[in-house]
C-alpha positions in Angstrom: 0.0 0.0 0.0 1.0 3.3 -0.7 1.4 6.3 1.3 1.8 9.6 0.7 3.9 13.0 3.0 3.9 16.4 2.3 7.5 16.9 1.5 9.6 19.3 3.7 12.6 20.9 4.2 14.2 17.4 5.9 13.5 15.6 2.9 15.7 17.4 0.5 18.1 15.3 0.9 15.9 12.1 -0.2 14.5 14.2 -3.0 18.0 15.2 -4.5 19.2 11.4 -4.5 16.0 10.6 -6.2 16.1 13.1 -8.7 19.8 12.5 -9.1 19.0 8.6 -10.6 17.3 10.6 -13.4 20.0 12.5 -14.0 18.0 16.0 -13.9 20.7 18.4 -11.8 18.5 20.1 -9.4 19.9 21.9 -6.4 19.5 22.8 -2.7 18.5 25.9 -4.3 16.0 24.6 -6.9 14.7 22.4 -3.9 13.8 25.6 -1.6 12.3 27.3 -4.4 9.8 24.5 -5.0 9.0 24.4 -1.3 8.2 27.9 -1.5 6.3 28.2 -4.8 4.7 24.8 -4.2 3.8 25.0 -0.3 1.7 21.7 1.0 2.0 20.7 -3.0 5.3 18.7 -3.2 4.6 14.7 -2.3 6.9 11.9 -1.4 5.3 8.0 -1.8 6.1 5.3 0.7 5.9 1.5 0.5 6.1 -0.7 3.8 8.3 2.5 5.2 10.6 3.2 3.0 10.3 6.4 1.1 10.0 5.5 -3.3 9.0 8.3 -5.1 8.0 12.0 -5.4 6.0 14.5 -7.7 5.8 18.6 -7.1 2.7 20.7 -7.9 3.0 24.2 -8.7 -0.1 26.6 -9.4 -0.2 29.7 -11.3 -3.9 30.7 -10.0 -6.2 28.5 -12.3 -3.6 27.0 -14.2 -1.5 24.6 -12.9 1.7 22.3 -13.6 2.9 18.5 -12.3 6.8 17.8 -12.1 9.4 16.0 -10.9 7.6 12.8 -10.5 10.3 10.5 -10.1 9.8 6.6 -8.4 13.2 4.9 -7.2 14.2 2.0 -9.6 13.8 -0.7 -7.9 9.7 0.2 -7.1 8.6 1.3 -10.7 5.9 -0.8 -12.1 4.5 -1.3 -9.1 1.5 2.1 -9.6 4.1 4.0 -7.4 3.7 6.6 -9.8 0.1 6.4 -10.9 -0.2 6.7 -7.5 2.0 9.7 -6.6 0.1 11.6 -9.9 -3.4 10.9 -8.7 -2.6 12.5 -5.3 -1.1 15.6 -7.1 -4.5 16.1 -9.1 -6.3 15.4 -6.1 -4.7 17.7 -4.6 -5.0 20.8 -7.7 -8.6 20.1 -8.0 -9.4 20.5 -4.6 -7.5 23.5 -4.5 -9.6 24.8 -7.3 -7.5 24.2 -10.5 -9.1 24.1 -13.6 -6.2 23.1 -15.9 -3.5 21.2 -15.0 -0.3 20.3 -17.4 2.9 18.7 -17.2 6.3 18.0 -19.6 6.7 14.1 -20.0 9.8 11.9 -20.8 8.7 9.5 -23.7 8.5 6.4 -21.3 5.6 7.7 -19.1 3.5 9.2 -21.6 1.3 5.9 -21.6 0.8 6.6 -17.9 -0.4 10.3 -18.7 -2.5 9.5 -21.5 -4.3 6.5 -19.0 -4.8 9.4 -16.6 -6.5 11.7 -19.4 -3.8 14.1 -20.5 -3.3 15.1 -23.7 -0.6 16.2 -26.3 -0.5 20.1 -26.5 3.0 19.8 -28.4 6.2 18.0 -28.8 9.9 19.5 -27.1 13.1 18.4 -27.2 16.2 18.7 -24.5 19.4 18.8 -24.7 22.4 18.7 -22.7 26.1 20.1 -23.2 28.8 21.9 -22.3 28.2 25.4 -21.8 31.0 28.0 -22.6 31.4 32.0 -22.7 31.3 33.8 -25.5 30.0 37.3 -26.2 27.3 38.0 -28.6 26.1 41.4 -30.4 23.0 43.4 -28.8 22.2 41.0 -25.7 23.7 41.9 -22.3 22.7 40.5 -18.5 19.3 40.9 -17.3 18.1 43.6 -14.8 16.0 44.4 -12.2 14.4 46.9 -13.9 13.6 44.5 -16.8 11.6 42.2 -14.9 8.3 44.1 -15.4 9.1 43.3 -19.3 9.9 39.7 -18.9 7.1 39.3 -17.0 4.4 40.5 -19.5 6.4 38.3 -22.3 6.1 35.6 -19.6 2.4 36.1 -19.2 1.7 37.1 -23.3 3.4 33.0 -24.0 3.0 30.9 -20.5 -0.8 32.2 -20.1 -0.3 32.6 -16.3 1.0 35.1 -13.9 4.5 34.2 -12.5 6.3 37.2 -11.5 6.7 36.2 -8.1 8.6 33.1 -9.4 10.3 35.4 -11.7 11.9 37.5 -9.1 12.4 34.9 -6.8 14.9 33.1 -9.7 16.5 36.5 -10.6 17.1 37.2 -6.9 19.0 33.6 -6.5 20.6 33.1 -9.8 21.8 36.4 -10.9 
C-alpha cells in the first residue's frame, strides 16, 4: 500500500538522490524554491516505510503544472507513480484548479494518457557543455527589466508568474 507526506525541508536530501537517478541536476536551491512556490504541494510515496518516489505541484492561480515525479528503480511498475500523480491532481482540483499540465519523458506518456492528459506539443532537450562567449546586442538581465519579462512571460505561459520570476532573478543572478 502506498502512502503519501507532504515533502519538507528534511527531505531534500531524499529528493535530491532521487532526482539524481534521473540525471535532472536540481539543487538545494531549486529544492527551496519548489518548497516555496509549491507549499503543501510537493509529495513523497512510501511503501512498507521506505520512502520511493516523489511528484511537485506548482499553481499559477487556475492554471497549474505537475513535475518532478520520479519513483526509485527498484519500485517502478509497481502504480508508485500512478499513485503519486493521482494525489497531485487530487490535490490541484481540490484546491480549485481548472487546468493542469505537465512535460513528459517518452516512457511515461502511456501513464499520462491513461490518466486523461493530452498532447498540447512535442519538445526536445538537450544537454552540453556550456562555454562564454560574447554575442552582439544581448547583455545580462536587470532588475528593472523584470516588469518586461514578466508581461512576455504572461503574453506566452498564459499565467502570472512574476513572483517566481523574481524569486529566480534574486537567486541566480
Amino acid at each position: 500500500m502506498v502512502t503519501f507526506h507532504t515533502l519538507t525541508l528534511d527531505d531534500q536530501e531524499f529528493f535530491l538522490g532521487l532526482i539524481e537517478t534521473v540525471g535532472w541536476g536540481l539543487t538545494e536551491v531549486d529544492y527551496r524554491r519548489k518548497l516555496e512556490f509549491s507549499p503543501g504541494g510537493m509529495f513523497k510515496a512510501t511503501v512498507g516505510g521506505v520512502d520511493v518516489g516523489v511528484v511537485v505541484t506548482v499553481e499559477y492561480g487556475e492554471v497549474a503544472w505537475i513535475g518532478s515525479l520520479v519513483v526509485a528503480p527498484g519500485a517502478r511498475g509497481r502504480g508508485v507513480g500512478e499513485a503519486l500523480m493521482r494525489r497531485a491532481m487530487d490535490h490541484l482540483l481540490g484546491r480549485g484548479v481548472r487546468s493542469i499540465r505537465l512535460d513528459s519523458v517518452q516512457r511515461v506518456i502511456p501513464l499520462y494518457r491513461r490518466l486523461g492528459f493530452r498532447e498540447e506539443y512535442w519538445s526536445l532537450r538537450y544537454v552540453g557543455k556550456a562555454f562564454r562567449s560574447r554575442v552582439a546586442g544581448v547583455e545580462h538581465m536587470r532588475g528593472r527589466d523584470l516588469d518586461t519579462v514578466e508581461e512576455l512571460d504572461i503574453a506566452f505561459f498564459r499565467a502570472g508568474r512574476g513572483r517566481l520570476l523574481r524569486w529566480v532573478y534574486a537567486a541566480y543572478l
